[in-house]
PyMOL CGO cylinders between C-alpha atoms (Angstrom):
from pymol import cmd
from pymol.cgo import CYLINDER

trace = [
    CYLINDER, 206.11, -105.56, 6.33, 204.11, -106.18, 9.61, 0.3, 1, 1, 1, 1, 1, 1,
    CYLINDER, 204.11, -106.18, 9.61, 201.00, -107.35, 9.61, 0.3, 1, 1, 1, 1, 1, 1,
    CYLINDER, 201.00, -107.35, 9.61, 198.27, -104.08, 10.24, 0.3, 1, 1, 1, 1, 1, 1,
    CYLINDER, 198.27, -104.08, 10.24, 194.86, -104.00, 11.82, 0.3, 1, 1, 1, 1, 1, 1,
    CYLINDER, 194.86, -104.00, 11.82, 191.95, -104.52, 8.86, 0.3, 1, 1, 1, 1, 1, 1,
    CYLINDER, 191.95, -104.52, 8.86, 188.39, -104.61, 8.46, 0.3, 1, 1, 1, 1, 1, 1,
    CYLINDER, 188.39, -104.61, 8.46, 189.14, -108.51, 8.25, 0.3, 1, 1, 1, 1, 1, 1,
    CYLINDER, 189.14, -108.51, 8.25, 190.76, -109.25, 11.75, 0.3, 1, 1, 1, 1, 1, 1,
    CYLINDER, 190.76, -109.25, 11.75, 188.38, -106.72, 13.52, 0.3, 1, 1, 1, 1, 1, 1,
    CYLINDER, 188.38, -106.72, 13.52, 185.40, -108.67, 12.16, 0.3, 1, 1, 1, 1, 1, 1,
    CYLINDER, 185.40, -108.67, 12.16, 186.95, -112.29, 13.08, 0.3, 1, 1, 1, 1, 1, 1,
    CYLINDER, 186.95, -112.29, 13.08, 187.84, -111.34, 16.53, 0.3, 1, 1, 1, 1, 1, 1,
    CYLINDER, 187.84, -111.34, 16.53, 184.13, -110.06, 16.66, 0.3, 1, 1, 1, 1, 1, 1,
    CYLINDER, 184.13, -110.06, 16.66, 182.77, -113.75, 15.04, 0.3, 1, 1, 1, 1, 1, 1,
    CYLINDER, 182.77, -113.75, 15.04, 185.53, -115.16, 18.31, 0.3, 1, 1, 1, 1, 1, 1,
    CYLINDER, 185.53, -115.16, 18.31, 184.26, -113.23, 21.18, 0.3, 1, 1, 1, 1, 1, 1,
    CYLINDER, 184.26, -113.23, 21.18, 181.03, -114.17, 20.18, 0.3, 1, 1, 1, 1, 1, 1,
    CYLINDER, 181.03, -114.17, 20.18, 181.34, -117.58, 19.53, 0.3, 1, 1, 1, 1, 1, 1,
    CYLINDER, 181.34, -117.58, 19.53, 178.90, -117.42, 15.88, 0.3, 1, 1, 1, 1, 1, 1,
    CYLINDER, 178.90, -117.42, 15.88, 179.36, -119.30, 12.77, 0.3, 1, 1, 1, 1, 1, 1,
    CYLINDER, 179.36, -119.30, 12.77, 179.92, -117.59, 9.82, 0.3, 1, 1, 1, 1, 1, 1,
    CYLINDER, 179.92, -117.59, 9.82, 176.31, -119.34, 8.30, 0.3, 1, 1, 1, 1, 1, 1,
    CYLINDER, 176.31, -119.34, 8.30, 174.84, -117.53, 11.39, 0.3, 1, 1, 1, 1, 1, 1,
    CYLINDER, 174.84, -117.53, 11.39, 176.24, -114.16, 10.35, 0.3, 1, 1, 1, 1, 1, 1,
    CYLINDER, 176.24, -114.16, 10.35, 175.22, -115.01, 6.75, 0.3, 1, 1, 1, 1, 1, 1,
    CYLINDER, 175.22, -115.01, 6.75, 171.26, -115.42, 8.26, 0.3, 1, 1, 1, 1, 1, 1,
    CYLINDER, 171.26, -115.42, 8.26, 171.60, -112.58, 9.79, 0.3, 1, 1, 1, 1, 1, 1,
    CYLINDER, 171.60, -112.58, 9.79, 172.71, -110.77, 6.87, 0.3, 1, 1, 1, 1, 1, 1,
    CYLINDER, 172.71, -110.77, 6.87, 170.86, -112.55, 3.63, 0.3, 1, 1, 1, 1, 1, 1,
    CYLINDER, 170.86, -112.55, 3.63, 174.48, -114.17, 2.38, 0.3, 1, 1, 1, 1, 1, 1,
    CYLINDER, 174.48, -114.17, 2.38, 175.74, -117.39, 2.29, 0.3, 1, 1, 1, 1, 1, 1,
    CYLINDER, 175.74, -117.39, 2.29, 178.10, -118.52, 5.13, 0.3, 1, 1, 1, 1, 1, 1,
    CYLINDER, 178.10, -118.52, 5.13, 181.18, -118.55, 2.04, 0.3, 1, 1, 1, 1, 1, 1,
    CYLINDER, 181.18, -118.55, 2.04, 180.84, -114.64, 1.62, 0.3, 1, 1, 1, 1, 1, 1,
    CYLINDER, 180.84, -114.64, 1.62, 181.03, -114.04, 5.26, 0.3, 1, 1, 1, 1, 1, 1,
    CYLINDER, 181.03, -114.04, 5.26, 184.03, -116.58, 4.96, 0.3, 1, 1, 1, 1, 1, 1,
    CYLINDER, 184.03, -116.58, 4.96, 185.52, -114.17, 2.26, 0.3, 1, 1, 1, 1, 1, 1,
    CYLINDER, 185.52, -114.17, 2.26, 184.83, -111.08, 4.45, 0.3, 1, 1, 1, 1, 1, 1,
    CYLINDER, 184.83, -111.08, 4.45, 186.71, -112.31, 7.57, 0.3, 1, 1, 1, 1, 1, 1,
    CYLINDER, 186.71, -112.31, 7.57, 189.56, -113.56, 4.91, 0.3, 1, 1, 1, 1, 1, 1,
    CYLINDER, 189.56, -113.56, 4.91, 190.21, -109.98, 3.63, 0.3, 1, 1, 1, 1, 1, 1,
    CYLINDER, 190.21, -109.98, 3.63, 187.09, -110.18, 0.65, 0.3, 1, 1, 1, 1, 1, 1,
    CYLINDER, 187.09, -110.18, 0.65, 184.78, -106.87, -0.09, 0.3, 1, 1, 1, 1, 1, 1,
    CYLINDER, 184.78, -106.87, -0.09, 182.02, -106.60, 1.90, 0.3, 1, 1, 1, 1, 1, 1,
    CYLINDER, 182.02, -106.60, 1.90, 178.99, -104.08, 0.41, 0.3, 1, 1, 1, 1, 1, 1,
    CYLINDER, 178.99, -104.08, 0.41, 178.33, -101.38, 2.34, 0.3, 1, 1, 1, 1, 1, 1,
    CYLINDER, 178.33, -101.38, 2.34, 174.87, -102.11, 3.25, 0.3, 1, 1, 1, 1, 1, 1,
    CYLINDER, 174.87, -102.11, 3.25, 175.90, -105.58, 4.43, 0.3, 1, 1, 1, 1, 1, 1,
    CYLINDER, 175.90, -105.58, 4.43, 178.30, -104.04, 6.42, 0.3, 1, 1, 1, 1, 1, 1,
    CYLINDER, 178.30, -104.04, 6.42, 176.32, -101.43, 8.24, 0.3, 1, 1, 1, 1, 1, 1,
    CYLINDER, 176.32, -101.43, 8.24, 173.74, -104.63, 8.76, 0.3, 1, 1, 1, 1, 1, 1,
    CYLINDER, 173.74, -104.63, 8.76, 177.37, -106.52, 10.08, 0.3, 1, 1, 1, 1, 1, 1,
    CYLINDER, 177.37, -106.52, 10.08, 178.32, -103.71, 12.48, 0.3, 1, 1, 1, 1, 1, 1,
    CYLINDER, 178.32, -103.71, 12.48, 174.78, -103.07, 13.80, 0.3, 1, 1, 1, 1, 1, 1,
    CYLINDER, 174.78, -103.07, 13.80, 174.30, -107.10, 14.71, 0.3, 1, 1, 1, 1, 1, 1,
    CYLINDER, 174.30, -107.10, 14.71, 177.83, -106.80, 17.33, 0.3, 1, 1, 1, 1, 1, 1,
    CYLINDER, 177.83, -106.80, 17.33, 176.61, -103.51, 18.18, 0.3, 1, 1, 1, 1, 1, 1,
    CYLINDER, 176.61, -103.51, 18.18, 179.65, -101.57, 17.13, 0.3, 1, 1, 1, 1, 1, 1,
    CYLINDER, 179.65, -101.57, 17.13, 180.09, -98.36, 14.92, 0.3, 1, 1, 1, 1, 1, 1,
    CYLINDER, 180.09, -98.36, 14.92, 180.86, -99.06, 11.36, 0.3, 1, 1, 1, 1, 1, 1,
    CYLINDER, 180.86, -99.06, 11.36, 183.20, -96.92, 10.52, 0.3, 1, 1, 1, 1, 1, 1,
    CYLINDER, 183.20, -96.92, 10.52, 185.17, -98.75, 13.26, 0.3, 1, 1, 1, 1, 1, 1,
    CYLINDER, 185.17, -98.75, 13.26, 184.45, -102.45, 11.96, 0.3, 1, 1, 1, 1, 1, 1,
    CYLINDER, 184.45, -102.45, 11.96, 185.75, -100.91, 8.38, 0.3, 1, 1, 1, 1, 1, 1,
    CYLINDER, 185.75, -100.91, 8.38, 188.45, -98.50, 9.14, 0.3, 1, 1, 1, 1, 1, 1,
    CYLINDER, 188.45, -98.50, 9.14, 189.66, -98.88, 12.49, 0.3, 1, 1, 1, 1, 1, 1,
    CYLINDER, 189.66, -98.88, 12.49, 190.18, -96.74, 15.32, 0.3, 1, 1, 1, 1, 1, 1,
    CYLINDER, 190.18, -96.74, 15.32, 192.35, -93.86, 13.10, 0.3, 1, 1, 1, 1, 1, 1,
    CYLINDER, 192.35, -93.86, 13.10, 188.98, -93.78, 11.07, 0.3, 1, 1, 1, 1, 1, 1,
    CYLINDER, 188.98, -93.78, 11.07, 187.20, -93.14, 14.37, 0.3, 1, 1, 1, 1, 1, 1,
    CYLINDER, 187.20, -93.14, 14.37, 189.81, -90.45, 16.21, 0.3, 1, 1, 1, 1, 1, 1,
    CYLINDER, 189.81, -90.45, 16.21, 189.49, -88.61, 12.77, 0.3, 1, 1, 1, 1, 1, 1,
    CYLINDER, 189.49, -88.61, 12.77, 185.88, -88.47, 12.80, 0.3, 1, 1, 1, 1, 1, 1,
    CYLINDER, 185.88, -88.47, 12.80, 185.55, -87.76, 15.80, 0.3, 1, 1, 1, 1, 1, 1,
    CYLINDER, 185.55, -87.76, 15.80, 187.73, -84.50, 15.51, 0.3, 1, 1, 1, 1, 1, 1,
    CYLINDER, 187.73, -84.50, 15.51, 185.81, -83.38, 12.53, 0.3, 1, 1, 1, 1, 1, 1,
    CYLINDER, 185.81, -83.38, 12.53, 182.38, -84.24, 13.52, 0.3, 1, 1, 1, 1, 1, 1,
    CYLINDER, 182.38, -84.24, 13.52, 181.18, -80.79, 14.69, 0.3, 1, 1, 1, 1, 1, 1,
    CYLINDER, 181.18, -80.79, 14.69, 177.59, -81.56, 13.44, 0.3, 1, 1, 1, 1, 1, 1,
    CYLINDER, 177.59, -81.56, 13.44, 175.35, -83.42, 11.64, 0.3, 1, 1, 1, 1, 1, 1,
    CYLINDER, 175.35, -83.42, 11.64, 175.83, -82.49, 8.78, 0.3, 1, 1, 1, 1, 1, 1,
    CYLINDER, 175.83, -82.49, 8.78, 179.51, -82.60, 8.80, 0.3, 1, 1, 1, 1, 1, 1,
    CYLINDER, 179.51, -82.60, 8.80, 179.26, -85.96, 9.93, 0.3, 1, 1, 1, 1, 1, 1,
    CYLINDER, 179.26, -85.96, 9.93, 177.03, -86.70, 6.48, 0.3, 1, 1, 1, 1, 1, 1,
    CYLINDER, 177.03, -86.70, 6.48, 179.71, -85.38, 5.03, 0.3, 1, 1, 1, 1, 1, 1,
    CYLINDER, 179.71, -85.38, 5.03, 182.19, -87.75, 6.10, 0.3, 1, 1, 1, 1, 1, 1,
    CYLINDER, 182.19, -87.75, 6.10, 180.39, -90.83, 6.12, 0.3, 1, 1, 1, 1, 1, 1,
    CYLINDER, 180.39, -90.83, 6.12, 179.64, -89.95, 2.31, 0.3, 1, 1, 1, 1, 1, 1,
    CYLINDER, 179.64, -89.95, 2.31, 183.09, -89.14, 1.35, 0.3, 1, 1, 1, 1, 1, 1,
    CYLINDER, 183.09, -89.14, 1.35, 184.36, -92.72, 3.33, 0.3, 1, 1, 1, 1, 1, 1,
    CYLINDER, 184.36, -92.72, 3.33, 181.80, -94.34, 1.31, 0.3, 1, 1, 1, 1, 1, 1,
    CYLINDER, 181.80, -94.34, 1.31, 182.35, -92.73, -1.73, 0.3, 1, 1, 1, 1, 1, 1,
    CYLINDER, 182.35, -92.73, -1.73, 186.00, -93.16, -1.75, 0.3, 1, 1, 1, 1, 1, 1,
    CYLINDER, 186.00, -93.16, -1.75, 185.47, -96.90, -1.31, 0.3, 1, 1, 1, 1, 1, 1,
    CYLINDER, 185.47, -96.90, -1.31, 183.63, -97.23, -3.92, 0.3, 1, 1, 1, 1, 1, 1,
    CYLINDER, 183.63, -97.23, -3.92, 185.42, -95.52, -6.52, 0.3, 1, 1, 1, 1, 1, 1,
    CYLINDER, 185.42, -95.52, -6.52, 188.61, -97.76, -5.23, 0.3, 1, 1, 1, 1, 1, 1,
    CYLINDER, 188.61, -97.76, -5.23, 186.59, -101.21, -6.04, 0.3, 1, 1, 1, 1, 1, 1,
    CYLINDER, 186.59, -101.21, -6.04, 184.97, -99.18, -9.10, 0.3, 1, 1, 1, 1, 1, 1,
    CYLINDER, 184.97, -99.18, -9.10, 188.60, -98.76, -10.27, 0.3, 1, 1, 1, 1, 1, 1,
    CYLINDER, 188.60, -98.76, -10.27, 189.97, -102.16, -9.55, 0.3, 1, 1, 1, 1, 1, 1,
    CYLINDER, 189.97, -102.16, -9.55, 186.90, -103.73, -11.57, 0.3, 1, 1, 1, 1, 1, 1,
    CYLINDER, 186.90, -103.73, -11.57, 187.18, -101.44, -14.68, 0.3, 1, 1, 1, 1, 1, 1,
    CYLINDER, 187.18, -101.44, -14.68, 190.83, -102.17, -14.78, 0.3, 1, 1, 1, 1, 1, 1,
    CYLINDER, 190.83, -102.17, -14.78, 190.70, -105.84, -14.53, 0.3, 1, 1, 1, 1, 1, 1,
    CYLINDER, 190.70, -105.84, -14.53, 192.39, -106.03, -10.96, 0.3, 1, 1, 1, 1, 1, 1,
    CYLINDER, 192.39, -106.03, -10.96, 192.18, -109.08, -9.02, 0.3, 1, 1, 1, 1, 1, 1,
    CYLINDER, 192.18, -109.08, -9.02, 193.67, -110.09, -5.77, 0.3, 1, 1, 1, 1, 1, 1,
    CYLINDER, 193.67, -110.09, -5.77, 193.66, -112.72, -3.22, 0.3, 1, 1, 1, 1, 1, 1,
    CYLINDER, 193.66, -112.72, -3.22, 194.51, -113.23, 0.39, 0.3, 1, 1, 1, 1, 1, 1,
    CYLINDER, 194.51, -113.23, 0.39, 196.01, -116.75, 1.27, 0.3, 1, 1, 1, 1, 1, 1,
    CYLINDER, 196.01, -116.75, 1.27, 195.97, -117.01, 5.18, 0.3, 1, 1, 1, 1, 1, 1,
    CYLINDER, 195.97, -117.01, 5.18, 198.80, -119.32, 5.92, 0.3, 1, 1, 1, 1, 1, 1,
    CYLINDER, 198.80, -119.32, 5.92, 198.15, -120.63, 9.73, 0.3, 1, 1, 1, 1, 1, 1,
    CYLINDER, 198.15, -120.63, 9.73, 194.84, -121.92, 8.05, 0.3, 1, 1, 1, 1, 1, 1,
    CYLINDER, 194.84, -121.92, 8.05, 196.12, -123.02, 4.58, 0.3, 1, 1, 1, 1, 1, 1,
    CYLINDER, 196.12, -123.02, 4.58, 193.38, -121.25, 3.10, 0.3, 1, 1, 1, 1, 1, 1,
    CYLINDER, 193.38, -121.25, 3.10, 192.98, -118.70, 0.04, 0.3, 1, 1, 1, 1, 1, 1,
    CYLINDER, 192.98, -118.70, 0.04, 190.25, -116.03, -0.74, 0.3, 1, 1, 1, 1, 1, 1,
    CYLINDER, 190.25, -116.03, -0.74, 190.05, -114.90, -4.34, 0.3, 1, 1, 1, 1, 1, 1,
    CYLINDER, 190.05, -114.90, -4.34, 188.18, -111.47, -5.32, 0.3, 1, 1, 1, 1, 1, 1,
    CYLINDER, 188.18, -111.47, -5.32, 185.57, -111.64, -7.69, 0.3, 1, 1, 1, 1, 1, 1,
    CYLINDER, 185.57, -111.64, -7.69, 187.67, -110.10, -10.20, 0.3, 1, 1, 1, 1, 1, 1,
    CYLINDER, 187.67, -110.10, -10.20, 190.19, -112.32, -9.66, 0.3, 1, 1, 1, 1, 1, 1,
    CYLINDER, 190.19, -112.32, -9.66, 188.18, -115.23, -10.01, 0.3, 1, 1, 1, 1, 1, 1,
    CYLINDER, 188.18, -115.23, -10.01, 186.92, -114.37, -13.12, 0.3, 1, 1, 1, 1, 1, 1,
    CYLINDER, 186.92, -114.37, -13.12, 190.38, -113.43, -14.45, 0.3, 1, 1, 1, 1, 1, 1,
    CYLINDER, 190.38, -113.43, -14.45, 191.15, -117.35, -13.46, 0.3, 1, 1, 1, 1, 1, 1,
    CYLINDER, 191.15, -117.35, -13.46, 188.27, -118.81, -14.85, 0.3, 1, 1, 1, 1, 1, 1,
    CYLINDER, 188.27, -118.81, -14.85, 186.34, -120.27, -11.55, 0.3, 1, 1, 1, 1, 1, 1,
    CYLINDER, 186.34, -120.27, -11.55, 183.25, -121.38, -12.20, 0.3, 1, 1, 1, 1, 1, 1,
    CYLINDER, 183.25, -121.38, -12.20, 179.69, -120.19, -10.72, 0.3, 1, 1, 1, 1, 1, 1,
    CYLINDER, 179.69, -120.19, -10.72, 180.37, -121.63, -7.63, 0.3, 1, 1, 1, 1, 1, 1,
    CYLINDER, 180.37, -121.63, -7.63, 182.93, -119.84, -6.78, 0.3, 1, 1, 1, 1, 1, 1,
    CYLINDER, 182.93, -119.84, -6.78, 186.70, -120.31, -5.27, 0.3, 1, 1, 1, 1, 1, 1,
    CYLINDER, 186.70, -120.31, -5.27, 187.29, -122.39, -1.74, 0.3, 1, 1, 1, 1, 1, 1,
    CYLINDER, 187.29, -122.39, -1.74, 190.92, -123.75, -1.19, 0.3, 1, 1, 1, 1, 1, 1,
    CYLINDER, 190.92, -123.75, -1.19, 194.20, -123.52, -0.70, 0.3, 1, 1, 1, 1, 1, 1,
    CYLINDER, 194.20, -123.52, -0.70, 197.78, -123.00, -2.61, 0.3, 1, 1, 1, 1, 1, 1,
    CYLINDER, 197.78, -123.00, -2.61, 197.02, -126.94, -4.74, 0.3, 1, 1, 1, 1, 1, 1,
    CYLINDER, 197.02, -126.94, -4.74, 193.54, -125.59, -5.89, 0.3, 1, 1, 1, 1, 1, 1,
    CYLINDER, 193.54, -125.59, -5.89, 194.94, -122.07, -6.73, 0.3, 1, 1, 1, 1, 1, 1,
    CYLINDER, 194.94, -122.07, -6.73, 197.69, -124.18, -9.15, 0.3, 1, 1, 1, 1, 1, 1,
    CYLINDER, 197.69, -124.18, -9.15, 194.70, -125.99, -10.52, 0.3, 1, 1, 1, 1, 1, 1,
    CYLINDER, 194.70, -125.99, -10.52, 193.77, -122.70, -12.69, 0.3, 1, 1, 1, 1, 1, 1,
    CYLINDER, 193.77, -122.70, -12.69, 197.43, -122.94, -13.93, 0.3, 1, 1, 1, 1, 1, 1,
    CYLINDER, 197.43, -122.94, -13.93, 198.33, -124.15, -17.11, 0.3, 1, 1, 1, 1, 1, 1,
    CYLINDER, 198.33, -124.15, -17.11, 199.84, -127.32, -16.60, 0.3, 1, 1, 1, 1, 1, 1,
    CYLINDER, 199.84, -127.32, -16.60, 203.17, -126.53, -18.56, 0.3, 1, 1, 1, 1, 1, 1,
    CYLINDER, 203.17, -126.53, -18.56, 203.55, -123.27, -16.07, 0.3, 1, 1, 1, 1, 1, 1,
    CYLINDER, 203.55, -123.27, -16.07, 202.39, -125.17, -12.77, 0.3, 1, 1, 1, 1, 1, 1,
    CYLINDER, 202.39, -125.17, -12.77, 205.53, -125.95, -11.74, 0.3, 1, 1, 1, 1, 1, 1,
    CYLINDER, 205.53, -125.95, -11.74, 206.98, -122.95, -12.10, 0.3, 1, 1, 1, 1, 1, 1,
    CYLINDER, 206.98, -122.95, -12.10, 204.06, -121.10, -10.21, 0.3, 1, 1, 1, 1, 1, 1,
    CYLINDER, 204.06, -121.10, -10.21, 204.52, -123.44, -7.74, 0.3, 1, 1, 1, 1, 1, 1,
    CYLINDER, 204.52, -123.44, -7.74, 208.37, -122.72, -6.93, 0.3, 1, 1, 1, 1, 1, 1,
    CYLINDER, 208.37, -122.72, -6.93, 207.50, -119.50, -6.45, 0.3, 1, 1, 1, 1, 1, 1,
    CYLINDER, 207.50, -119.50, -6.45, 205.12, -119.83, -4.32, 0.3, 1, 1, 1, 1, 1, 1,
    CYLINDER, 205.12, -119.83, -4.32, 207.02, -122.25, -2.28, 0.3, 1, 1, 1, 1, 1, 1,
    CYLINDER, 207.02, -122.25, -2.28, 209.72, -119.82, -2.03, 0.3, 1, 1, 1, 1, 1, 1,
    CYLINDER, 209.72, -119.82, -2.03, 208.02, -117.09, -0.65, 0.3, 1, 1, 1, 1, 1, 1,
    CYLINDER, 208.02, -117.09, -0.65, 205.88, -119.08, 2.25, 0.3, 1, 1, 1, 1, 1, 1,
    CYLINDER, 205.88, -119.08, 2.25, 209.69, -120.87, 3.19, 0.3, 1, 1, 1, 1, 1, 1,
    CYLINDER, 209.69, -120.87, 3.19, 210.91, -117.36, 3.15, 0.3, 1, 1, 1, 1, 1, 1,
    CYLINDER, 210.91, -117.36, 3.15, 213.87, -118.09, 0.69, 0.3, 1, 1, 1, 1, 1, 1,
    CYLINDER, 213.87, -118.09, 0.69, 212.03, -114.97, -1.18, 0.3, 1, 1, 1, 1, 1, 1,
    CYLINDER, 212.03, -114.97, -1.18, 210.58, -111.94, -0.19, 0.3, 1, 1, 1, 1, 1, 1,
    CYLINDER, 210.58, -111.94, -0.19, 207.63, -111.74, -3.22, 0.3, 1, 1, 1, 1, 1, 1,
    CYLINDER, 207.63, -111.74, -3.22, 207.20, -113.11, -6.39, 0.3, 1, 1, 1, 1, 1, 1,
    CYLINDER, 207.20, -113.11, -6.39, 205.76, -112.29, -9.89, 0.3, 1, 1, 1, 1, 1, 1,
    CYLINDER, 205.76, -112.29, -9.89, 205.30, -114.88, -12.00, 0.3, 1, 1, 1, 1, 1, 1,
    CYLINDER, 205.30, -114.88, -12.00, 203.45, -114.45, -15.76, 0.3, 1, 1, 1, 1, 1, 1,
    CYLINDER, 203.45, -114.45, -15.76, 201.71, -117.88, -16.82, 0.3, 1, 1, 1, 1, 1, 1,
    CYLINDER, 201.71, -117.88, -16.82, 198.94, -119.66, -18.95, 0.3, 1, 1, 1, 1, 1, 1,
    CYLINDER, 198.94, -119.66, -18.95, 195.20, -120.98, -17.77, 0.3, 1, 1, 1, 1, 1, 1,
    CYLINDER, 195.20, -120.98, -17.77, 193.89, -124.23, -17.37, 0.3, 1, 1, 1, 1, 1, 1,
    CYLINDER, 193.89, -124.23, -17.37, 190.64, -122.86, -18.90, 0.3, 1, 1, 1, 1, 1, 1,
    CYLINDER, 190.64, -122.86, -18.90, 190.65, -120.92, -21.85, 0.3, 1, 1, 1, 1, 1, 1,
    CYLINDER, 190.65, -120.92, -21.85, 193.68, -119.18, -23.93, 0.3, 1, 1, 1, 1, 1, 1,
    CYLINDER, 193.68, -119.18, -23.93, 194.80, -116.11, -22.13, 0.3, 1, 1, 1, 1, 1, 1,
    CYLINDER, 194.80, -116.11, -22.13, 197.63, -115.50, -19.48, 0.3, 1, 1, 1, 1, 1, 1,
    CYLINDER, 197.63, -115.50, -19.48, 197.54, -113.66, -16.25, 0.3, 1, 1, 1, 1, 1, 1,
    CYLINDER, 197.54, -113.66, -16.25, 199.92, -112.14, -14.29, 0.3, 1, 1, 1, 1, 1, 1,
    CYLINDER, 199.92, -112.14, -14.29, 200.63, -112.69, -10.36, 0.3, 1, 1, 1, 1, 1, 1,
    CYLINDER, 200.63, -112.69, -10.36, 202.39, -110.72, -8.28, 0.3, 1, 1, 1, 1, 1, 1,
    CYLINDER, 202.39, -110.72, -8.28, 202.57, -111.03, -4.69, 0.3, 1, 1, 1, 1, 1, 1,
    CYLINDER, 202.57, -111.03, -4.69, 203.95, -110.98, -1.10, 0.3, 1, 1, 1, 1, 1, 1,
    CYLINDER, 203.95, -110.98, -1.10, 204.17, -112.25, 2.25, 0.3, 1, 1, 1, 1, 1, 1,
    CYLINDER, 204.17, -112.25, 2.25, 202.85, -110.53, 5.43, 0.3, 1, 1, 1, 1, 1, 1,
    CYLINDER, 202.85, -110.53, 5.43, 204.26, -110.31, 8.71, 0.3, 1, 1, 1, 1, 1, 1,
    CYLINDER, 204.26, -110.31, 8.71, 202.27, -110.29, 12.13, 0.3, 1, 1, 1, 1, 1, 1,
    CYLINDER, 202.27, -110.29, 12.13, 203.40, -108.05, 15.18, 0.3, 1, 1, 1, 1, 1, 1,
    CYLINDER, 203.40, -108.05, 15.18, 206.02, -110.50, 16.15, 0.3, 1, 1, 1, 1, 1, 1,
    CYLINDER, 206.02, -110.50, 16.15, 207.65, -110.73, 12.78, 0.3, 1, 1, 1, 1, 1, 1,
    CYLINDER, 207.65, -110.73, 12.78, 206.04, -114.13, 11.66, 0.3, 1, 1, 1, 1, 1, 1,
    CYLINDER, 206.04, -114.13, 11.66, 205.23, -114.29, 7.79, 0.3, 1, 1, 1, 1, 1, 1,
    CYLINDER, 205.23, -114.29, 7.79, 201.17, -115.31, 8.52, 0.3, 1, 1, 1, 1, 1, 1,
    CYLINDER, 201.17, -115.31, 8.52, 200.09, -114.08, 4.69, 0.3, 1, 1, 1, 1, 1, 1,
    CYLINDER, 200.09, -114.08, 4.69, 200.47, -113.70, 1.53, 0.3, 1, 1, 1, 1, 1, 1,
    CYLINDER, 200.47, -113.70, 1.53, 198.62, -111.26, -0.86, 0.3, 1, 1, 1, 1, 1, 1,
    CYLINDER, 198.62, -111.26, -0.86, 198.96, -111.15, -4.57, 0.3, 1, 1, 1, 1, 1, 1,
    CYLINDER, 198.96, -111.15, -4.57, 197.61, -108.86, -7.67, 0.3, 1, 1, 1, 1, 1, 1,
    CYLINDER, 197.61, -108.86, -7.67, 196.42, -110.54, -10.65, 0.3, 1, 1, 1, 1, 1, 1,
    CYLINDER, 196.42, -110.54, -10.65, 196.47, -108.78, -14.06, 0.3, 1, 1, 1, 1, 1, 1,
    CYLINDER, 196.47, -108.78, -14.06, 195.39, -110.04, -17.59, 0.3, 1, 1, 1, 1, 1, 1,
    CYLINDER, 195.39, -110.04, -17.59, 197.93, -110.14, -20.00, 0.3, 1, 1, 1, 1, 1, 1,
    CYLINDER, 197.93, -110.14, -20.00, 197.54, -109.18, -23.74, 0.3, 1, 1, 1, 1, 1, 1,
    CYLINDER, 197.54, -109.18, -23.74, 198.51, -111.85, -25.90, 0.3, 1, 1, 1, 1, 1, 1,
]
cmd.load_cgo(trace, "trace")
């Protein structure tokens, strides 16, 4: 599965070509310099933020969060303003009920970027894992810290196994360091245009006991 164009390496090649810190973008927006982190990682970015986002590099939104098939499609259907309305509030609208959906039913996920050895949890995910107020900022070691010690090694093979491309995902059930529930992580590595495995994204479900 190759790598595709997102929200997330639109906005970083923006944050390049303009040489500005994340804590810059976060002034500009009213966030800390970790949630613009989180954005450019993959993480959800409000839509208010992100019109504020697209507005600062003084490109079209809809672009920055959807890409140019977004655009050639609204441009064929915008025929007037209020069309146009119309599609902005059903891209908006469907977004929402998406991350509406994944919160109600409990869905986490997270993004580990490989090249930089980092991961970016959803909030969802991070409550499922039992992160504290502060909030998640590492890599694969302090994922495995939020797994139970007896299934740490286990989690950990897996994990391995995917990034040295011995396995293609991996799905793995196991206990928390905090608290007495289980989760369950399934996930898979990403390839870039020229067939490198650059990420790995994984679902995280709570398990009844």
């Amino acid at each position: 599965m190759r790598e595709q164009d997102t929200f997330a390496s639109r906005l970083t090649q923006l944050i390049r070509e303009h040489n500005i810190s994340h804590a810059e973008i976060g002034r500009v927006v009213g966030v800390s310099g970790q949630a613009v982190g989180k954005w450019a990682k993959g993480g959800n970015i409000e839509y208010d933020n992100l019109k504020t986002v697209a507005t600062h590099f003084d490109v079209n939104w809809i672009w920055l969060r959807y890409g140019d098939d977004a655009m050639t499609s609204f441009s064929e259907r915008r025929t007037g303003s209020k069309v146009r309305r119309g599609v902005i509030k059903s891209i908006v609208e469907n977004e929402q009920r998406m991350r509406l959906a994944l919160e109600v039913a409990a869905i986490g996920t997270w993004d580990f970027d490989i090249v930089d050895d980092e991961i970016v949890l959803s909030d969802v995910a991070e409550k499922l894992l039992g992160v504290g107020k502060n909030g998640f900022r590492g890599n694969k070691n302090d994922l495995l810290g939020y797994v139970a010690v007896t299934d740490r090694a286990r989690m950990d093979e897996a994990l391995t196994e995917v990034i040295e491309s011995r396995e293609t995902d991996f799905d793995v059930t196991h206990r928390l360091t905090h608290g007495a529930g289980r989760v369950r992580q399934r996930g898979r590595m990403i390839e870039d245009d020229a067939g490198r495995l650059v990420r790995m994204i994984c679902v995280i479900t709570a398990v009844e006991s």
